[in-house]
C-alpha positions in Angstrom: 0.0 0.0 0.0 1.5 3.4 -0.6 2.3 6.0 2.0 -0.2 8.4 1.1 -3.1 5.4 1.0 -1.7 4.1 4.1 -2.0 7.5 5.9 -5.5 8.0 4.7 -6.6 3.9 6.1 -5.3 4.6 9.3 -7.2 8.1 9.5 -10.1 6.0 8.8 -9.3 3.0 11.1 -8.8 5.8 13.6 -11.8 7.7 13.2 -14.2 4.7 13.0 -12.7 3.8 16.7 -13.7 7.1 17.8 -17.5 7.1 17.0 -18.0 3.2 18.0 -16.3 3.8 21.3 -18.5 7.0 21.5 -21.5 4.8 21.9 -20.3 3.5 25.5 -20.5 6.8 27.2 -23.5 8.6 25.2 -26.1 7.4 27.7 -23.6 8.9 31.1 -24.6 12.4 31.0 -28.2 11.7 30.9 -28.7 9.1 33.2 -30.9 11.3 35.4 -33.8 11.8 32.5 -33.0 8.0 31.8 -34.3 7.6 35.1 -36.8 9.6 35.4 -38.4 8.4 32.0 -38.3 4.9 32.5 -38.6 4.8 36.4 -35.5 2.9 37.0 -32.6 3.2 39.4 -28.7 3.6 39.2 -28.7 -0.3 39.5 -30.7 -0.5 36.4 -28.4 1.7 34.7 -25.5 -0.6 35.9 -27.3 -3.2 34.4 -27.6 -1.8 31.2 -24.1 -0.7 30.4 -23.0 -4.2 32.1 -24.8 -6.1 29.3 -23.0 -3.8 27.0 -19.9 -4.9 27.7 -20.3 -8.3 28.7 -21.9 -9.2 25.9 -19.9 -7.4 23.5 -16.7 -9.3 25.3 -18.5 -12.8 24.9 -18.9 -12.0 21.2 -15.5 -10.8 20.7 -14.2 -14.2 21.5 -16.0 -16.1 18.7 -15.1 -13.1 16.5 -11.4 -12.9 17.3 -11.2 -16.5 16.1 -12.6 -15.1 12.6 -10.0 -12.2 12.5 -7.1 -15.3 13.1 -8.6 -17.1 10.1 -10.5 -14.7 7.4 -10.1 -10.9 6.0 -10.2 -8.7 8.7 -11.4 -5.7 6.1 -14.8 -7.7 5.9 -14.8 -8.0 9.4 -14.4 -4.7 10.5 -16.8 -3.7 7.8 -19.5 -6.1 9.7 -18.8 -5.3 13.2 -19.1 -1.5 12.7 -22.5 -2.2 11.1 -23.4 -4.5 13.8 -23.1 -1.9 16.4 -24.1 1.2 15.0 -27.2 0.2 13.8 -28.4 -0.8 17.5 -27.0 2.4 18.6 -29.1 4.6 16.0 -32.3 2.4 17.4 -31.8 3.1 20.3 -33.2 6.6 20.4 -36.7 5.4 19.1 -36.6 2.9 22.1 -40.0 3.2 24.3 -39.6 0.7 27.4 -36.9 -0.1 29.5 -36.5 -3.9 28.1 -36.5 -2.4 24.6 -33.6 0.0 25.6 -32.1 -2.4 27.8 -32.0 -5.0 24.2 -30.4 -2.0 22.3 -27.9 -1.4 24.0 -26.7 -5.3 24.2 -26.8 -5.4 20.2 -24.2 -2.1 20.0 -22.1 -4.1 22.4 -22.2 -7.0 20.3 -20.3 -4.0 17.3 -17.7 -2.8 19.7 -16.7 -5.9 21.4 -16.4 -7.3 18.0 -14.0 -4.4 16.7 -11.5 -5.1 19.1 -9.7 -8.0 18.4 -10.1 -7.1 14.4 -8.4 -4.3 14.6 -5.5 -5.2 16.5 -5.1 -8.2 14.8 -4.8 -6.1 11.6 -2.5 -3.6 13.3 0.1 -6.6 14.0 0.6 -7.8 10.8 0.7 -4.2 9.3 3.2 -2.8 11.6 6.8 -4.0 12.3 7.9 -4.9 15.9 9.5 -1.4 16.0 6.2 0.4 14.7 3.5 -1.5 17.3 4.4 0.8 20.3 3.6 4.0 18.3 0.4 2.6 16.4 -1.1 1.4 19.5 -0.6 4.9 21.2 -2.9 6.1 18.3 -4.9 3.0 18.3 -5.9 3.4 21.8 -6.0 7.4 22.1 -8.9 7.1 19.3 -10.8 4.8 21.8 -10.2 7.1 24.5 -11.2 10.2 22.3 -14.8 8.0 21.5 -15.5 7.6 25.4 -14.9 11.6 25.5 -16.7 12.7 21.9 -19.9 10.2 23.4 -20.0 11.9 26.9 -19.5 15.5 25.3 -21.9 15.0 22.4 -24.3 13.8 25.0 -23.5 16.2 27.5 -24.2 19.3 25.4 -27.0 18.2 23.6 -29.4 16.2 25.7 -30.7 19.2 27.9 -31.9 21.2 24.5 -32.4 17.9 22.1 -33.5 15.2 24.7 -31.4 12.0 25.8 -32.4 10.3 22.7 -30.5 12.8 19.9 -26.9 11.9 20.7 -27.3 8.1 20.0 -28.3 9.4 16.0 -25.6 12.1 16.0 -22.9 9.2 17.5 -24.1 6.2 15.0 -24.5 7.4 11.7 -21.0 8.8 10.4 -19.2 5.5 11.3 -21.7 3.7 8.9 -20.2 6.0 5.9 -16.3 5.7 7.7 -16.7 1.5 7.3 -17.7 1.8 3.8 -14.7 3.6 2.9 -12.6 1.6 4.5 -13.9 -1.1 3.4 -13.3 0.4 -0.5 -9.4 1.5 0.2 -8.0 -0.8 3.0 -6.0 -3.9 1.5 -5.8 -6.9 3.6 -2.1 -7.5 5.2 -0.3 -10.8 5.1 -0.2 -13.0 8.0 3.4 -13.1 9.4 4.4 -10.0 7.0 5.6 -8.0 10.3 7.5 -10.6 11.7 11.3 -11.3 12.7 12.8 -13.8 10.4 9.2 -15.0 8.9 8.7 -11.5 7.5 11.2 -11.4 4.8 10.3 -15.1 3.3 6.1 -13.6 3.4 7.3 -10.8 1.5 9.3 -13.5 -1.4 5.4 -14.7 -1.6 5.5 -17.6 0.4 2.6 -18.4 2.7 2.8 -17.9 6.5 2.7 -21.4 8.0 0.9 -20.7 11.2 -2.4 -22.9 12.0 -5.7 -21.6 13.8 -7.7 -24.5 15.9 -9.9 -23.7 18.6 -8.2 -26.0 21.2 -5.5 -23.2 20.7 -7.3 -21.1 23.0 -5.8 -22.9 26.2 -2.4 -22.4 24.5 -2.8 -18.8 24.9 -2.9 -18.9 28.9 0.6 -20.8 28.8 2.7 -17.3 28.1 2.8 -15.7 31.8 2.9 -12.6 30.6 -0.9 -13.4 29.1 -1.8 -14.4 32.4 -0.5 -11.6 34.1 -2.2 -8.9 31.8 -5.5 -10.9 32.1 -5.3 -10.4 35.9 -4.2 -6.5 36.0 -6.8 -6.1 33.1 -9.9 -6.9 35.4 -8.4 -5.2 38.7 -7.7 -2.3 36.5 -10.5 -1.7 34.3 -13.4 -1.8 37.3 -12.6 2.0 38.4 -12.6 2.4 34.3 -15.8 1.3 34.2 -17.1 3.2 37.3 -15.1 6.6 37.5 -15.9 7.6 33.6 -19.6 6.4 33.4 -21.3 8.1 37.4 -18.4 11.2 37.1 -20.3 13.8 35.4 -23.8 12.4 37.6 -21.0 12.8 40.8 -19.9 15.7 40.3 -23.2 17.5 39.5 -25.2 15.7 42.8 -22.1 16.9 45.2 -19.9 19.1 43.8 -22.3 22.1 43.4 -22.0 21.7 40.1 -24.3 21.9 36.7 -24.8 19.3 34.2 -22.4 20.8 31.9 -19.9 22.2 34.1 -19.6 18.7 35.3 -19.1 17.9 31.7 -16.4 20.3 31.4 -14.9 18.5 34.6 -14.9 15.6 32.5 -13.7 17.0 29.9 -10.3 17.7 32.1 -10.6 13.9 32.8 -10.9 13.0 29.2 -7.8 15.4 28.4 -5.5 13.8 30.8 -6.7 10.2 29.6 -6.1 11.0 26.3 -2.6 12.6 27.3 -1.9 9.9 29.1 -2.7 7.3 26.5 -0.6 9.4 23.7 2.6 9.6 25.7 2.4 6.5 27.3 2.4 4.5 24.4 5.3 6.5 23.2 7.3 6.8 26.4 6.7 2.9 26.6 8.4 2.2 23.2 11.3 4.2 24.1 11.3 2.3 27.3 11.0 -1.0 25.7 14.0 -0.1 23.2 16.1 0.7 25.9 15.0 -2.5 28.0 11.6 -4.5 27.4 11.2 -4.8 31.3 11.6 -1.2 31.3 7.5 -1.0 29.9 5.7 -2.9 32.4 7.6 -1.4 34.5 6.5 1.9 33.5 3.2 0.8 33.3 2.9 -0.4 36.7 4.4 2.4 39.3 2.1 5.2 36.5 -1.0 3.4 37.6 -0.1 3.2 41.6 0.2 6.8 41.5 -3.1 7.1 39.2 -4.6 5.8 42.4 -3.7 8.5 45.3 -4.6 11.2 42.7 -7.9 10.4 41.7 -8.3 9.5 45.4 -7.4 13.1 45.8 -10.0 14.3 42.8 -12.9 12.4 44.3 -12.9 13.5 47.4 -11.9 17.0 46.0 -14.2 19.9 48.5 -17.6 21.6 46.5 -16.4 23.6 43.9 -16.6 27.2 45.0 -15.3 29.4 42.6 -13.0 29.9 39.6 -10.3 28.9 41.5 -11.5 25.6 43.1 -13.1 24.1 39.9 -9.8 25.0 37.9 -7.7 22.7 40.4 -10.2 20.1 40.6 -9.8 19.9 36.4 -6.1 19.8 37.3 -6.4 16.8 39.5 -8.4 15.1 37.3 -6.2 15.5 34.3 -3.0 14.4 36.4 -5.4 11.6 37.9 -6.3 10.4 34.3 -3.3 10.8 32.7 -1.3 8.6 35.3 -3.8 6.1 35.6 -4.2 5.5 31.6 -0.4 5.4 30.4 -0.5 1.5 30.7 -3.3 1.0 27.9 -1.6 1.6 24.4 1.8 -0.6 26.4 -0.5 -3.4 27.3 -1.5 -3.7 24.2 2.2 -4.1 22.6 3.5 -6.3 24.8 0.4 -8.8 23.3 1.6 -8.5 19.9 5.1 -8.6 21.1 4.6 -11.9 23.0 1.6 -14.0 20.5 2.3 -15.1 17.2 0.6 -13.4 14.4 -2.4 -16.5 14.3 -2.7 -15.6 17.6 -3.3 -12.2 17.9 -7.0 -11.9 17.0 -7.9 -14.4 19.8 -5.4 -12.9 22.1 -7.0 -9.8 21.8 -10.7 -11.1 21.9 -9.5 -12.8 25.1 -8.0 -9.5 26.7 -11.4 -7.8 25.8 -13.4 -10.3 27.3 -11.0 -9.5 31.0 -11.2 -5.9 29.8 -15.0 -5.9 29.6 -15.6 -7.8 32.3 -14.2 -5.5 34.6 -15.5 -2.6 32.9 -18.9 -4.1 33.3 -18.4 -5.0 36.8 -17.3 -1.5 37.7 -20.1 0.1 36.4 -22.7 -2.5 37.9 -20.5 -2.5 41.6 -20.6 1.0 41.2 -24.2 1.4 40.4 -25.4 -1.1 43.0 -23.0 -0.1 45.8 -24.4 3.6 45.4 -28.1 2.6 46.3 -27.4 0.1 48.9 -25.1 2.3 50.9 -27.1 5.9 49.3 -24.2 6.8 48.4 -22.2 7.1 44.9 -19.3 9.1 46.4 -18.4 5.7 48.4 -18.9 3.7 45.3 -16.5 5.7 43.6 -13.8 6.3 46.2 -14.2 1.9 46.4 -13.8 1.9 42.6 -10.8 4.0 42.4 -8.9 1.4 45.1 -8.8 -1.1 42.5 -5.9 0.7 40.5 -3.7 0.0 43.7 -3.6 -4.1 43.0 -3.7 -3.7 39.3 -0.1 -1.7 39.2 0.9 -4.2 41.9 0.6 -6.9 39.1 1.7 -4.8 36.7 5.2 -4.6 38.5 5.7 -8.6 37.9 5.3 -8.4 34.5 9.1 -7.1 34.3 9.6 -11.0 34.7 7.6 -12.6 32.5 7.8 -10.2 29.6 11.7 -10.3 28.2 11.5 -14.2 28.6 7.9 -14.6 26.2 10.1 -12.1 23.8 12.8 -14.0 23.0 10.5 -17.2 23.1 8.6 -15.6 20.6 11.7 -14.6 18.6 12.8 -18.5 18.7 9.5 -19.6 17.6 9.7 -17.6 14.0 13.0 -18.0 13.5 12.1 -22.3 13.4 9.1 -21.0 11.8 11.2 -19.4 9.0 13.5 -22.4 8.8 10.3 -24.9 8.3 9.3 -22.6 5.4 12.5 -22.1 3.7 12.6 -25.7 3.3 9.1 -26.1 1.6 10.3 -23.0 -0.9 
């Protein structure tokens, strides 16, 4: 593909990761006319996004087996189809189960996106390159959460609730058919040490998918390790985000959109985060690969104490006090959210290329599930105890463990390298041999 082609793919990829991911937080600013319209509770609302993420995780594994075997172009084409259309229904929904059924199908879109698009990514991108592309991969989901919480924020007191679900769904249906029209498919194994050069000759990449290859994937430690810090990590994800603008409104003295705008300061230090995270950690990982989980583990323990510090922040009085509550937030987010785009490169460093699509699916399915417990703990913890400050200031603790496990990672993760690096190199020699 040619570098001007290229450019304009990835602009694409990017921008179709922004609006999908926009659906997950286009519901959070209104959650109070939610309620009131349906006469349901926070649980309920837990409930809802729960099923969003669970069952898009539970789909992604079936579909990241399809993204190790068949074109990921017509995959990603599907999925974004899959969950936008949902999402555009959702705004004509007039019961509780229809809405609740809705927002289970877009799910089914995102959860499905994941593992195809990273599994593209690593066999477009060199070893080198991963580190850099996954620091844009992962700041375009991260600029979704924030362009579905904004759009939503900012348009549901004059439009309704139900207008930023149309707004969020329909561009990405036009982005996916572009896409589709300009992307070319890459070669399995094209980005690889040693196998790379022989794909590139034209002969075929050698590596087999099989479903009973699934328990394989738990044998590399640092798999097992990322699964682990993935849930621990991604319950305050799924709480702090989703109740923060609803926080910050009920206790902070706050209105609807100036808690947006807090959130907004949120969103700007995640996506900060994200961006030089992933690019610190490459540098990091060139100097030393033990050097990025490293990294990625004492970023997140400090994540912790700050947003600590940001929840539990006095009622905004004044100029003053609601510019240093942004701040803390920012530094809060930004901390906490510098091990996404490095967790994702040390997969692709550590599976094999028909791997990577269920590796990925897998790592949703931990990401989502904490995700979906955070938002349900959160959402349930708030109305047994009446209170959603507690939920989140419970929520926020579980950043503590995750950079804990993070930390052991500097173990694990030279060794699965170079095992890695072994395994194409024998690859390379078993292909070489049927030239």
């Amino acid at each position: 593909m040619k570098k001007g082609k290229a450019a304009f793919v990835l602009f694409l990829l990017l921008f179709m990761m922004v609006f999908l991911n926009a659906d997950q937080m286009v519901m959070s600013p209104n959650i109070g006319e939610i309620e009131a319209e349906f006469g349901i509770t926070k649980a309920d609302i837990g409930l809802i996004q729960g099923s969003f993420t669970i069952v898009g995780a539970l789909i992604s594994l079936f579909w990241g087996f399809l993204a190790d075997k068949y074109s990921r172009i017509h995959l990603l084409l599907l999925s974004v189809l899959v969950g936008e259309i949902p999402c555009f229904l959702s705004a004509f929904v007039e019961t509780f189960p229809q809405l609740f059924i809705a927002r289970a199908l877009t799910g089914i879109g995102v959860g499905a996106l994941f593992p195809v698009v990273f599994s593209y990514a690593g066999d477009a991108f060199k070893e080198s390159q991963r580190a850099k592309v996954n620091s844009f991969l992962s700041t375009a989901i991260s600029l979704g959460a924030i362009v579905g919480m904004v759009i939503a924020g900012f348009t549901g007191t004059s439009l309704g609730w139900r207008t930023p679900f149309i707004i969020v769904s329909l561009p990405n249906i036009v982005l996916a058919f572009l896409f589709f029209l300009f992307a070319e498919e890459p070669k399995r194994g094209a980005a690889e040490v040693a196998v790379g050069e022989l794909v590139d000759q034209g002969i075929n990449y050698i590596g087999k998918v099989r479903l009973s290859d699934y328990k394989d994937l738990f044998k590399v430690k640092t798999n097992l390790i990322l699964f682990i810090q993935g849930i621990l990590g991604t319950i305050p994800w799924g709480a702090i985000p989703y109740y923060l603008v609803n926080y910050f409104e009920t206790s902070k003295n706050l209105s609807k959109e100036s808690a947006t705008l807090i959130f907004i300061f949120f969103g700007v230090g995640n996506v900060l985060g994200i961006f030089f995270g992933g690019l610190v950690g490459g540098l990091l990982y060139k100097k030393k690969p033990s050097y990025m989980p490293l990294f990625s583990g004492i970023t997140t323990i400090i994540g912790t104490f700050v947003a600590l510090l940001a929840l539990n922040f006095p009622p905004v009085e004044g100029a003053g006090s609601f510019i240093m509550l942004g701040a803390l937030g920012m530094v809060a987010a930004a901390s906490a959210s510098m091990t996404g785009p490095n967790m994702k490169t040390m997969l692709m460093n550590v599976n094999p290329p028909e791997n990577r699509g269920r590796i990925f699916s897998v790592f949703n399915l931990t990401d989502s599930l904490g995700t979906g417990f955070g938002q349900f703990f959160a959402g349930t913890l708030a109305t047994a105890v009446g209170s959603l400050g507690v939920a989140m200031n419970v929520s926020a603790l579980f950043w503590l463990p995750c950079g804990l496990v993070l930390l052991t990672a500097a173990l694990a993760f030279p060794r699965d390298i170079d095992s890695l690096h072994k395994k194409m190199k024998e690859t390379a020699l078993t292909m070489g041999r049927e030239k």
